[in-house]
C-alpha positions, 0 to 999 in steps of 0.5 A: 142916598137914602132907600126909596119906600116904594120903587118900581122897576121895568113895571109892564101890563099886558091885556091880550094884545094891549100894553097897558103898562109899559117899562115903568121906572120910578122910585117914590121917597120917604116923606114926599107927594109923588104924583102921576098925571097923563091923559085917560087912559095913560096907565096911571091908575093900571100902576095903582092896581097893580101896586095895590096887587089888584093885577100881577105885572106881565113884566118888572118888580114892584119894592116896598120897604125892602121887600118885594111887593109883587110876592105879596097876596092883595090881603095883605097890602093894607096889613103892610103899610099901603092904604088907598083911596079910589076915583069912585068912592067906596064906603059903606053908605047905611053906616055912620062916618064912625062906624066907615073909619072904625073898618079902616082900624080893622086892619091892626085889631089883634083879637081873635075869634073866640075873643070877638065872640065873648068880648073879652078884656083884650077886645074891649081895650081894642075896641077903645084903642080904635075908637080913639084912633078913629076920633083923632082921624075925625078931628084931624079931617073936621069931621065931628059934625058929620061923625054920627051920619049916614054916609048915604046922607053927606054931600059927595064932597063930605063923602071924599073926605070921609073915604081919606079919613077911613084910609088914615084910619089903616095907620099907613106908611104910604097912601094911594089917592086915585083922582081924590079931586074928582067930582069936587068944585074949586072950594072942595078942592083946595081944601082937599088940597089942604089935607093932602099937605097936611097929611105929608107934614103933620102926619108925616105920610108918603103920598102917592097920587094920580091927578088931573087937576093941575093946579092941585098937583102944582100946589101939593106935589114934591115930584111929578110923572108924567105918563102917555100910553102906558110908558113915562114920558118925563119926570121932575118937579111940577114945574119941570114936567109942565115945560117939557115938550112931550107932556106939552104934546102928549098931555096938556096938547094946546098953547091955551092949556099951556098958559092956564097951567104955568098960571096956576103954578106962578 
């Protein structure tokens, strides 16, 4: 079988007296949307932070592409391969969409100091290397008419997919969305629901999410985690999570939410 691009193992946080994350073992396959759900406060995105080196693991190692994960500065994730999106969006609001994906591309420039201060030929052809990089990203997420806004201006919708285009624009292997339906209406969320898959098949890019919004994680995901109190309490397909008794208990909680959910995913 063939290695996992990300695996975690035994993965435990502990804040003070609080076990945050508990023992978190699974491993996420090349290729694949591998998606974690849970109720608030389940440790879902304390697995991002941690996956993202913003909190270093009390317990357990984090493997990416071979190497350890749990070794590796913060500043160093995006240089790796691993790009991330957050529940609340983070951009750059007095810069044009452009200019918010040109700092996504910043990650790979290759010039230096003194090559940045008197724009020499090889900044100038990686400014243009970026630039083209930035505009595919544009066109891939249809973005041209808002390529020269504010962001301060767009709709929060707009705003969410311009935070996934600036995470594209990092060239990742494996991509990190943190709740990206949040905030958005039903036609927001489809679409979103659009660009993830497309992402997985035309760009051929591991994705790795956290969700609530069922009827999206039915739609998009390959695999499923379902966590409560920090611990996993199953994993499998979106069809299998949804009927196991636990997550029923732990996450989904009443018979009306039950039905709601296996509609979506029928």
């Amino acid at each position: 079988m063939e290695n996992p691009l990300l695996s975690t193992q035994n993965l435990s946080l502990r804040f003070g007296g609080v076990l945050a994350v508990n023992q978190v073992t699974f491993d996420v396959r090349q290729g694949e949307i591998f998606t974690l759900i849970g109720p608030n406060g389940a440790g879902k995105t304390t697995v991002f932070n941690l996956i993202s080196r913003i909190y270093r693991p009390t317990a357990g190692e984090i493997h990416y592409l071979g190497r350890t994960l749990t070794d590796q500065p913060p500043h160093n994730i995006a240089a790796l391969g691993i790009a991330r999106t957050f529940q609340n969006i983070e951009l750059f609001e007095h810069a044009s969409v452009l200019h918010n994906l040109l700092i996504g591309g910043h990650t790979h420039r290759k010039s230096g100091f003194w090559g940045e201060v008197f724009f020499t030929r090889k900044t100038m052809a990686a400014e243009v290397e970026a630039r083209e990089k930035a505009e595919k990203v544009i066109d891939f997420l249809q973005l041209q008419h808002h390529r020269d806004s504010m962001v301060a201006g767009l709709p929060y919708g707009v705003r969410k997919v311009v935070e996934l285009g600036r995470a594209l624009c990092t060239e990742p292997k494996l991509l990190l969305l943190d709740e990206p339906s949040s905030g958005l209406n039903v036609e927001e969320t489809d679409d979103m629901a659009f660009w993830i898959a497309d992402i997985k098949n035309e760009l051929g890019i591991t994705v790795l999410m956290v969700e609530h919004d069922m009827s999206l994680v039915s739609k998009v995901s390959d695999r499923v985690v379902a966590m409560a109190q920090g611990a996993v309490l199953a994993m499998g397909t979106p069809r299998e999570v949804q009927n196991d008794p636990g997550v029923i208990e732990a996450y989904l909680g009443s018979v009306d939410d039950v039905s709601s959910l296996r509609r979506a995913v029928s």
